[in-house]
C-alpha positions as CSV (number, residue, x, y, z in Angstrom):
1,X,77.7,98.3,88.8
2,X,77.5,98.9,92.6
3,X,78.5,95.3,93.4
4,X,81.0,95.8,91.4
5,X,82.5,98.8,92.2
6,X,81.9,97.4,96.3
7,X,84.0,94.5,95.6
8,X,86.9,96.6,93.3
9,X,87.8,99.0,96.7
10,X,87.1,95.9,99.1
11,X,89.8,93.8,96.9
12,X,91.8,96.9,96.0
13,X,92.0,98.3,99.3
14,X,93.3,95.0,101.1
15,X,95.7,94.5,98.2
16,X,97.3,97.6,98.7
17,X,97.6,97.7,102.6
18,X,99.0,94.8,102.4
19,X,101.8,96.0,99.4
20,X,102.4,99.1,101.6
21,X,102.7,97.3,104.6
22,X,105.4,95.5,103.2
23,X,106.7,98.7,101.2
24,X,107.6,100.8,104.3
25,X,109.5,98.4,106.2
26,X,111.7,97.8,103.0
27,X,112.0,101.4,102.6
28,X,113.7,102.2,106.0
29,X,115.8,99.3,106.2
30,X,113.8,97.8,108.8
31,X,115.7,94.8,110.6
32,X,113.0,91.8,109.6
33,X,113.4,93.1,106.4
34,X,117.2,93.3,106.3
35,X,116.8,90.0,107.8
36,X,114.6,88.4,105.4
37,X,117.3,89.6,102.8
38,X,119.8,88.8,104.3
39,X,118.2,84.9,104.7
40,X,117.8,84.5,100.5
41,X,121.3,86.0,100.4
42,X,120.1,88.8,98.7
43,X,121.7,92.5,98.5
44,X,120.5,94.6,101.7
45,X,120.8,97.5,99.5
46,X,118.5,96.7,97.1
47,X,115.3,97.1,100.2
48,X,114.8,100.6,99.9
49,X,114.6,100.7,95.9
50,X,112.0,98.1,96.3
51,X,110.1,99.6,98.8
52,X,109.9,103.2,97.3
53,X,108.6,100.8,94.0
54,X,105.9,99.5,95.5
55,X,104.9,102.5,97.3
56,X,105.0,103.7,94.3
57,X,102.9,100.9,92.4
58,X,99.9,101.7,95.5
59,X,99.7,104.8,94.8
60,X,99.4,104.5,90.7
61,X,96.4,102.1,91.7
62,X,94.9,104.2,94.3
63,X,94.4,107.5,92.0
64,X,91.7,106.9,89.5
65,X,92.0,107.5,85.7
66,X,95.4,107.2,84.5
67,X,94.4,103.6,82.7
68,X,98.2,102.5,81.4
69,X,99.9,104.0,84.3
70,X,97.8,101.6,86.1
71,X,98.5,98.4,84.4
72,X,102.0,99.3,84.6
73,X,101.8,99.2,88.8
74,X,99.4,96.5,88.7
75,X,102.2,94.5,86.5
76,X,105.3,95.8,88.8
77,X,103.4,94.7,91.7
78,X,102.6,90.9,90.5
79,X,106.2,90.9,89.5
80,X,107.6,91.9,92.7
81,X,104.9,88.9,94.6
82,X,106.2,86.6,91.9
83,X,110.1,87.5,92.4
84,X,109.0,87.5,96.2
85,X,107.7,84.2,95.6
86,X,110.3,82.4,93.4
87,X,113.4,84.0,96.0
88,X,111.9,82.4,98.9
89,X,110.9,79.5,97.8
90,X,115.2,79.3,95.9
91,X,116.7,80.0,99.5
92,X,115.0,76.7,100.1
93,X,112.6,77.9,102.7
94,X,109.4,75.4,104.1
95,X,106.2,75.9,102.0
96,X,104.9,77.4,105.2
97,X,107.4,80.4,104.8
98,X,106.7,81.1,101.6
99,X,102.7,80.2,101.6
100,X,101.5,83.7,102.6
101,X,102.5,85.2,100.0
102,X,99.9,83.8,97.9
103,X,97.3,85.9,100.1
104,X,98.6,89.1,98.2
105,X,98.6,87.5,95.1
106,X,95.0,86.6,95.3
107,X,93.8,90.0,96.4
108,X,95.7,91.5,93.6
109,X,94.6,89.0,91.1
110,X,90.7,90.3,92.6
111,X,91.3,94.0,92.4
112,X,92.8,93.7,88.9
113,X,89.7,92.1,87.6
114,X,87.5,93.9,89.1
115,X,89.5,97.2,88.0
116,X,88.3,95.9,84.4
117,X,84.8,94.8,85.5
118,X,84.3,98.3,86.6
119,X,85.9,100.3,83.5
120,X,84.0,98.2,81.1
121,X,81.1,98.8,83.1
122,X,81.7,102.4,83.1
123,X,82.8,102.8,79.5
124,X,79.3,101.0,78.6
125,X,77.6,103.6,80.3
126,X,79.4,106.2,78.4
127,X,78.8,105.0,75.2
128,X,75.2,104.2,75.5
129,X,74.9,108.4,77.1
130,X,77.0,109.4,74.4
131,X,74.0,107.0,71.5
């Protein structure tokens, strides 16, 4: 359970610096941001909604219990990398542009698993208390 709990925050924790990191810029409009819209000719004024979604979608992973609330952020998240994903790769952008977003993905893909590994780990502890 230790290993696994280790590895859930190691995962989790990269995966969400790495969402927020890309949140706050998007929230205030930053100019690479803009810029990177503005490159997959996509609405500027659609940044700050996404950013305050992701923020968002941290946070709902970061506070524990909540179980649905959390598969909800885990799912917005992997649907923002995979719309990230798809748009850049539309715009018709090298792989090498569009490659690094795969580094989230993975990270995400760990925590989520791991996120399960560690509440079925836990909910077999309750129930053999609870016997």
């Amino acid at each position: 359970m230790k290993k696994t709990k280790s590895l859930y925050w190691v995962f989790t924790g990269l995966f969400c610096f790495m969402m927020l990191g890309s949140a706050i810029p998007d929230i205030i409009s930053a100019p690479l941001a803009v810029k990177g819209f503005q490159d997959m000719q996509m609405p500027t004024y659609l940044l700050p909604f996404v950013g305050v979604a992701k923020a968002l979608g941290v946070i709902a992973v970061l506070i524990p219990g909540y179980p649905r609330i959390k598969e909800w952020a885990y799912a917005g998240l992997f649907f923002d990398l995979a719309g990230a994903i798809y748009s850049i790769w539309a715009s018709g952008h090298p792989v090498q542009d569009w490659a690094f977003v795969f580094i989230p993905v993975l990270l995400g893909v760990g925590s989520y698993v791991f996120y399960h590994k560690k509440l079925a780990a836990t909910s077999e502890g309750q129930l053999s208390l609870a016997a």
